[in-house]
C-alpha positions in Angstrom: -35.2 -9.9 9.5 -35.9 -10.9 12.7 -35.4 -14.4 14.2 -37.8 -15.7 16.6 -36.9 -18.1 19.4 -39.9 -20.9 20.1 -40.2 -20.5 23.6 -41.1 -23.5 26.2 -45.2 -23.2 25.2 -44.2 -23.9 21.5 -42.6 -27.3 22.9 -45.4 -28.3 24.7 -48.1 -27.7 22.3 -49.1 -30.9 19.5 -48.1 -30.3 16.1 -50.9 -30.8 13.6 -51.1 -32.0 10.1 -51.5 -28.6 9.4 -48.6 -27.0 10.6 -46.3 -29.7 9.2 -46.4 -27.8 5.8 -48.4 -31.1 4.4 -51.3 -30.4 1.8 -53.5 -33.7 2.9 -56.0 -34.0 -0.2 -58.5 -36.7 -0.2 -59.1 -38.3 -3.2 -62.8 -39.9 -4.0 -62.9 -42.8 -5.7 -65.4 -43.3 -8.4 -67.0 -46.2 -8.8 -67.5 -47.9 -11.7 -70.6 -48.3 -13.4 -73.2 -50.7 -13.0 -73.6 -53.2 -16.1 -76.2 -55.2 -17.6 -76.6 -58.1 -19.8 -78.0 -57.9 -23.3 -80.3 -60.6 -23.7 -81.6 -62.3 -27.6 -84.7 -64.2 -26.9 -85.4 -67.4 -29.1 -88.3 -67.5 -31.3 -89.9 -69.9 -34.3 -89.8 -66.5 -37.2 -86.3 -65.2 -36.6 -83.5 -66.6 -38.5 -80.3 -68.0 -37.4 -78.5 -66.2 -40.0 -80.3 -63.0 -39.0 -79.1 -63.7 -35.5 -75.7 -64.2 -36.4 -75.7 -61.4 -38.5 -77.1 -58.9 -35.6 -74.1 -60.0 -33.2 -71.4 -59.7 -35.5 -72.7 -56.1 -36.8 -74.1 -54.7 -33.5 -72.3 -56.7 -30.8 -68.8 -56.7 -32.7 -68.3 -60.5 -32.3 -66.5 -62.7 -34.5 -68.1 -65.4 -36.8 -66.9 -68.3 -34.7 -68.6 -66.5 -31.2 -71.5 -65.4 -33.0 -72.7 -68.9 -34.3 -71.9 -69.9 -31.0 -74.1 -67.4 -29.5 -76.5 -68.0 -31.6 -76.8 -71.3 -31.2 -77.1 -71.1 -27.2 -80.2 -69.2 -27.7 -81.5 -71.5 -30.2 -80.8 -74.5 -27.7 -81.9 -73.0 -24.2 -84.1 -70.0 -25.3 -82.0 -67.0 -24.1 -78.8 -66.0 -24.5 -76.4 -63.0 -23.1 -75.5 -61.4 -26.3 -73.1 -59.0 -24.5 -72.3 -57.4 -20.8 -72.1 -53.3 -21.1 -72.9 -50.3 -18.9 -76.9 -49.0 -18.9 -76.4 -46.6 -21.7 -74.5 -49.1 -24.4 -76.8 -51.8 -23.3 -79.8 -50.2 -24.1 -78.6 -49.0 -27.3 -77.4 -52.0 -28.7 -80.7 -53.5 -27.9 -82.9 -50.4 -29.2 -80.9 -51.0 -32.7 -81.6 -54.9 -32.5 -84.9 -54.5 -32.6 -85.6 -51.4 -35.2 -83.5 -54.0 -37.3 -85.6 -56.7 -36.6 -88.8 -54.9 -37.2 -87.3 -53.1 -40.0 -86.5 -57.0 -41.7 -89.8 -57.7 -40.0 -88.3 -60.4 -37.7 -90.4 -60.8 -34.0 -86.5 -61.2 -32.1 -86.7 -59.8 -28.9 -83.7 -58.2 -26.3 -83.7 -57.6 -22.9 -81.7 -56.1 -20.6 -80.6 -57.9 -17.2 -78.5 -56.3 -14.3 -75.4 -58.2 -13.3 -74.4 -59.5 -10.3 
């Protein structure tokens, strides 16, 4: 084995992250998902047991939060019936509205991008 002796140039010379025996690994941060509102529209047809019953089966809300849901879109016309990423959003609206139809119910959803 044979030992080497750094000689005056090795002094002189910068040391780099590289030759400090460091593994530098950048890490890339993901961001998160945009998300978007679920929106119930108010009309004259649709119940408001209908409506409570659509955001306690599809949106997973309590009794107490749907009624008061519900009644926020009777009151003002629209409502936010939940805040999820593109994909769940859509979904959950796409269901709301085969159900409607399928109980032959005109409610209407929309989607809305945060801020």
């Amino acid at each position: 084995m044979t030992l080497r002796m750094s000689s005056d140039s090795d002094k002189k010379r910068p040391i780099t992250k590289r030759e400090t025996g460091l593994a530098v690994k950048e890490r890339t941060r993901t961001k998160k998902p945009p998300m978007y509102k679920v929106l119930l529209h108010n009309d004259d047809y649709t119940t408001k047991e209908f409506v409570v019953m659509i955001l306690e089966t599809i949106f997973q809300k309590s009794e107490s939060e749907a009624l008061r849901i519900m009644m926020h879109v009777h009151n003002n016309g629209v409502g936010v019936a939940g805040v999820y990423t593109h994909e769940v959003a859509e979904t959950k609206a796409v269901k709301t509205m085969n159900l409607a139809q399928a109980h032959e119910y005109p409610l209407q959803c929309s989607l809305e991008p945060t801020e």
